[in-house]
N, C-alpha and C positions, 0 to 999 in steps of 0.2 A: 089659813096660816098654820104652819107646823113649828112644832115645840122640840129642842132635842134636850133632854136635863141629864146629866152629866153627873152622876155621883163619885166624886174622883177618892172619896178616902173609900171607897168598895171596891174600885179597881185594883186588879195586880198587876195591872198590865199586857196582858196575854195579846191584844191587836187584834183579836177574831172580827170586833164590830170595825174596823178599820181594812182590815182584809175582803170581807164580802159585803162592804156597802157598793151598792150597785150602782151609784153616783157620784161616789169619791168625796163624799161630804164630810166623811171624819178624818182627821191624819192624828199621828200619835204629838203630842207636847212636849215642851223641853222642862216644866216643869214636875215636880216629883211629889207624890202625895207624903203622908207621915209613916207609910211604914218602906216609902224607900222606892217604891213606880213610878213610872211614868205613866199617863194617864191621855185618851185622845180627848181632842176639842175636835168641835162641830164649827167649820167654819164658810162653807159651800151651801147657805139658807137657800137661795135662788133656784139652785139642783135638786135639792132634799122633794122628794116624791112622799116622806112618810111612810114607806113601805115597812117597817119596824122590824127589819133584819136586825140591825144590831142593835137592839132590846133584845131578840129573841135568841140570839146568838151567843149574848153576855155571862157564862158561866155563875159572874158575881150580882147578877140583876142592878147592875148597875145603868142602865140606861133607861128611862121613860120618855115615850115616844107622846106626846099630845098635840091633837088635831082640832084647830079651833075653825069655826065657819063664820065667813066674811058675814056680817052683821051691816 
């Protein structure tokens, strides 16, 4: 099982984890954090491979990526 956590008041928006996810598993939101961005949600669980591009990608380290094993 993969984890995607979303720190949305870290975000400014920039889209890089939305741009180079390589399964289309984030898109940007229509909601806005508190200093005024837009922020993506992770909503493509099914596709999501865990590859942690966009953690790694995320200027503001807004993204953590955890990988849990079927138990």
């Amino acid at each position: 099982m993969i984890e995607v956590v979303i720190n949305s008041e870290w975000c400014k928006g920039c889209g890089l984890c939305v741009h180079f996810c390589p399964k289309d598993c984030l898109s940007m939101g229509s909601e806005i954090n508190a200093k005024g961005y837009s922020y993506p949600v992770f909503g493509n669980e099914e596709e999501c491979n865990g590859c942690t591009a966009c953690g790694k990608l995320c200027p503001d380290l807004a993204i953590n990526i955890y990988r849990y094993k079927d138990i």
